[in-house]
C-alpha positions in Angstrom: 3.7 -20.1 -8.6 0.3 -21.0 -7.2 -1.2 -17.8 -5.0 -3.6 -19.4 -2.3 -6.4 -17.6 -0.7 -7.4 -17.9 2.3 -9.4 -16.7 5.3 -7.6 -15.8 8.4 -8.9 -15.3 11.9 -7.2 -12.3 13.6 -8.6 -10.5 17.0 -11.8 -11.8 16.2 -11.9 -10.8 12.3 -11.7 -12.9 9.3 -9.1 -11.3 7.2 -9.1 -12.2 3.4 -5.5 -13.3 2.5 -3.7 -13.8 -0.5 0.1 -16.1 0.1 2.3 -16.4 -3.1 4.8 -19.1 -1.9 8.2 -18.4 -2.9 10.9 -20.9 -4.6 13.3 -20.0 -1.9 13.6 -19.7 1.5 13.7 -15.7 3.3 11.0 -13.3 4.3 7.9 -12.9 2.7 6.9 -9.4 1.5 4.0 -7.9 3.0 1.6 -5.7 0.9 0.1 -2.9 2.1 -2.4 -1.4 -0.1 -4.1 2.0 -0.8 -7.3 3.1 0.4 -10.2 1.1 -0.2 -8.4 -1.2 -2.9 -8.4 -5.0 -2.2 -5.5 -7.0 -2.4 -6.2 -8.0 -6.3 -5.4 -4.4 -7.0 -1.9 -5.6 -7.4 -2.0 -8.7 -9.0 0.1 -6.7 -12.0 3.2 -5.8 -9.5 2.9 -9.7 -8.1 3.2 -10.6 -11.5 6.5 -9.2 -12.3 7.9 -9.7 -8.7 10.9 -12.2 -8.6 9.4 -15.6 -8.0 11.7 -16.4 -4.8 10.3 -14.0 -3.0 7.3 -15.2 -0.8 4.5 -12.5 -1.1 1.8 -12.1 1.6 -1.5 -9.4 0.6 -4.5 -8.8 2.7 -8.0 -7.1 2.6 -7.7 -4.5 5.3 -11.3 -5.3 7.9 -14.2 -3.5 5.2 -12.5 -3.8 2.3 -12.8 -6.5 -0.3 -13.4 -9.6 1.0 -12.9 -9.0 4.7 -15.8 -8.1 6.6 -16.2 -4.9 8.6 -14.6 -4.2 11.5 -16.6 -3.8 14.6 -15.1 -0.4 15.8 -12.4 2.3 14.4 -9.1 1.8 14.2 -5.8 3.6 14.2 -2.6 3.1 12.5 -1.5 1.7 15.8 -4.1 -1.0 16.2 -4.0 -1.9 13.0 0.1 -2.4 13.2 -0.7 -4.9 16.4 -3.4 -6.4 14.1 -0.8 -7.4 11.4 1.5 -8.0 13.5 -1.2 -11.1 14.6 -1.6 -11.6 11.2 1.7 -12.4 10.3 2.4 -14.4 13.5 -0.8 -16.5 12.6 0.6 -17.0 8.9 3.9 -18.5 10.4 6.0 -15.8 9.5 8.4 -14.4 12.5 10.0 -11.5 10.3 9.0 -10.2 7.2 9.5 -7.2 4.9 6.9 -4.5 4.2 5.8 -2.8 1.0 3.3 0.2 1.7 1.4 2.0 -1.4 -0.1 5.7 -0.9 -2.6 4.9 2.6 -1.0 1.6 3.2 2.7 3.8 3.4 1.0 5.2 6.5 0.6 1.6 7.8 4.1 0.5 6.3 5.4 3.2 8.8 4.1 2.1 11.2 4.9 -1.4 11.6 8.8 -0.2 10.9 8.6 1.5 14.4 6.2 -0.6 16.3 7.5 -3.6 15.0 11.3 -3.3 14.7 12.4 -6.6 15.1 10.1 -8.3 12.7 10.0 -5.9 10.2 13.3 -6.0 8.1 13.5 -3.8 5.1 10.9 -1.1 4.0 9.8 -0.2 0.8 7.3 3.1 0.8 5.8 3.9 -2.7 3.4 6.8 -3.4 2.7 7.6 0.2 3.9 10.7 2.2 3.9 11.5 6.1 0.2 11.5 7.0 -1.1 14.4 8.1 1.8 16.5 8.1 2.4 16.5 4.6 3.1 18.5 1.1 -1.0 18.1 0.3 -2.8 17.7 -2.8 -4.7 20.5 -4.1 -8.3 20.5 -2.4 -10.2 19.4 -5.8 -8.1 16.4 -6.3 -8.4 15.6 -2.3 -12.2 16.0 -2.8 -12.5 13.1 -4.5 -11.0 11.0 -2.5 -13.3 12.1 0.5 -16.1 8.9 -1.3 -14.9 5.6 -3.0 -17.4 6.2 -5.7 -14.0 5.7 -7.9 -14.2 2.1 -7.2 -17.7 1.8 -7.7 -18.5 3.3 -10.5 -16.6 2.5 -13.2 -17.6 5.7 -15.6 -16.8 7.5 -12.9 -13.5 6.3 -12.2 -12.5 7.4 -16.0 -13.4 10.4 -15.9 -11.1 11.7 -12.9 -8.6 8.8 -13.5 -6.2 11.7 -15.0 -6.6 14.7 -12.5 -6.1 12.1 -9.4 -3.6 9.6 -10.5 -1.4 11.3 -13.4 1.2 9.4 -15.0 0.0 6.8 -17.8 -3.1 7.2 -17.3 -3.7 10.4 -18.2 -3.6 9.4 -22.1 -5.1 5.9 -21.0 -8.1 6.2 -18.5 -9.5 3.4 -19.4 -6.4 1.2 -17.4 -8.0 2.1 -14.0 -11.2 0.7 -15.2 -9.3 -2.7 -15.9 -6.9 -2.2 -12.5 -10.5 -1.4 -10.3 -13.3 -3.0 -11.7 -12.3 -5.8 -14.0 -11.0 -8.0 -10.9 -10.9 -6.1 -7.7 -13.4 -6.2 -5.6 -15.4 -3.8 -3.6 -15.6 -2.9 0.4 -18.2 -1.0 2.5 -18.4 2.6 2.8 -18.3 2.1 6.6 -14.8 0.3 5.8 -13.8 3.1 3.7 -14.8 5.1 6.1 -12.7 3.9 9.0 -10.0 4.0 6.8 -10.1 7.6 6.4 -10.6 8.0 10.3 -7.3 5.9 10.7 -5.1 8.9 9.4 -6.8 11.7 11.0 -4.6 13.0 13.1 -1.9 10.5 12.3 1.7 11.8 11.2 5.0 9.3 11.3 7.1 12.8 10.5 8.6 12.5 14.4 9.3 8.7 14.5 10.9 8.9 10.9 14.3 9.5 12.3 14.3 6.8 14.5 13.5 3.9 11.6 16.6 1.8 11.3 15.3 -0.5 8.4 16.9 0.2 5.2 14.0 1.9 3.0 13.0 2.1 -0.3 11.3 5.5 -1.2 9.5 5.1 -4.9 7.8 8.0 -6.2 6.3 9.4 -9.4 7.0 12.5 -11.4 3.9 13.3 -11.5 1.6 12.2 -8.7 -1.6 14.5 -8.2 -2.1 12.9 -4.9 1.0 12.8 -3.4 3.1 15.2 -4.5 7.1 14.7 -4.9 8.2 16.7 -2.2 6.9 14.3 0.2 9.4 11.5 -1.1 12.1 14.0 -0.8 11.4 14.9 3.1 11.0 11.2 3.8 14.4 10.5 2.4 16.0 13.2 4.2 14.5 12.5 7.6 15.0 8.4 7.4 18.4 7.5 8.5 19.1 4.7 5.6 16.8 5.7 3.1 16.8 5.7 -1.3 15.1 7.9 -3.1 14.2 6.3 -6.9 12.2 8.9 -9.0 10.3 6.9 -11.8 8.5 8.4 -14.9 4.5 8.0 -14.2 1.7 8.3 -11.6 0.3 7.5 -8.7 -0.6 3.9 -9.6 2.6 3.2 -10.8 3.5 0.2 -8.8 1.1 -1.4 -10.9 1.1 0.7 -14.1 5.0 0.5 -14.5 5.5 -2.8 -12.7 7.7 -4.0 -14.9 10.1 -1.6 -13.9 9.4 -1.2 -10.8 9.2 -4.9 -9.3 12.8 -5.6 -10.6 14.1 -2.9 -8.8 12.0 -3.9 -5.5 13.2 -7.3 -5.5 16.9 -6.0 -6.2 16.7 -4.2 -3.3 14.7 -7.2 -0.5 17.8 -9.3 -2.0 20.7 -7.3 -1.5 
């Protein structure tokens, strides 16, 4: 299927878009990507995605090809945002697929949004705040996005922050981060960070309805299992589904993973 890109005015603020029309009709799934990654970041999982689901991805406001926003944000503002979003792409309901920082947001539009969000899908993410942390040398280096802008760089701590594949291949973040995605502003980045502090969906998870799907790594640096685990237990209609890699593994193992993402948006 053709993906079109396009530029969406929301609040104010031209969002960069990316809409993968589906071959049949139902809710599109909305991606919801890591910190300071654009939306081409997952090109891999959209590849291997079943083809009659509609999928909807978007540069958060300072990252990749949306411009900065004009003040910080929480989770909360950012919810209503996409919520505008969505509403302005024609779609009344949709279902929401959150990786690592954009889990944070994928929480919470389940609980701010409950009648437009339908199913849930939470992959390498945790709890915000109030979470099983990384040690404090892996989360030092997320403190920067130097990863995604310097390519050398990137490498080198690809294996001590992501795990999984790529610590015998380093070289596949270079390809996932610098061959085709593109770059935000460090005030973008920035405001990202300042979205979480503070932030913490451990009280609200009990009262998410949706059914959820919880993937996480084996072996994860940055968010460690245990946070999967406690997110399954608090969620009232929640699976847990353990796969073999890393933190990137939506994208690294996408062809296992996307299978089992659409199996569960079509059941």
């Amino acid at each position: 299927m053709t993906t079109e890109l396009r530029q969406v005015t929301v609040l104010g603020h031209d969002v960069r878009v990316s809409v993968r029309p589906g071959t049949e009709p139902g809710p599109p799934l909305l991606l919801c990507n890591g910190i300071g990654a654009s939306l081409d970041l997952l090109q891999p999982f959209v590849d291997e995605l079943d083809e009659r689901i509609t999928v909807v991805r978007f540069d958060v406001p300072g990252v990749g090809g949306s411009p900065d926003p004009k003040t910080p944000y929480s989770f909360a503002l950012l919810a209503m945002f996409v919520g505008r979003m969505m509403t302005a792409l024609g779609f009344a309901t949709y279902d929401v697929l959150g990786i690592s920082w954009g889990g944070g947001l994928a929480q919470q539009l389940a609980f701010q949004h409950p009648r437009r969000c339908r199913r849930v899908v939470l992959v390498s993410t945790g709890t915000g705040s109030l979470m099983v942390p990384a040690s404090p040398r892996v989360l030092s280096k997320m403190v920067t996005p130097r990863r995604y802008r310097d390519a050398g760089y990137a490498v080198t701590v690809a294996a001590e922050l992501y795990g999984g594949q790529v610590r015998e291949r380093p070289d596949l973040v270079k390809r996932l981060m610098h061959d085709h995605s593109r770059v935000g502003s460090r005030r973008g980045y920035l405001f990202q960070l300042l979205a979480g502090v503070g932030w913490s969906s451990l009280p609200a998870l009990p009262f998410v309805r949706q059914p959820t799907l919880i993937l996480a790594g084996d072996d994860d640096p940055l968010i460690p299992l245990a946070n999967a685990r406690i997110m399954q237990r608090l969620l009232p209609n929640a699976t847990l589904h353990v796969f073999s890699d890393g933190h990137l593994g939506l994208v690294t193992s996408a062809a296992e993973l996307a299978p089992r993402v659409a199996a569960f948006l079509r059941s």
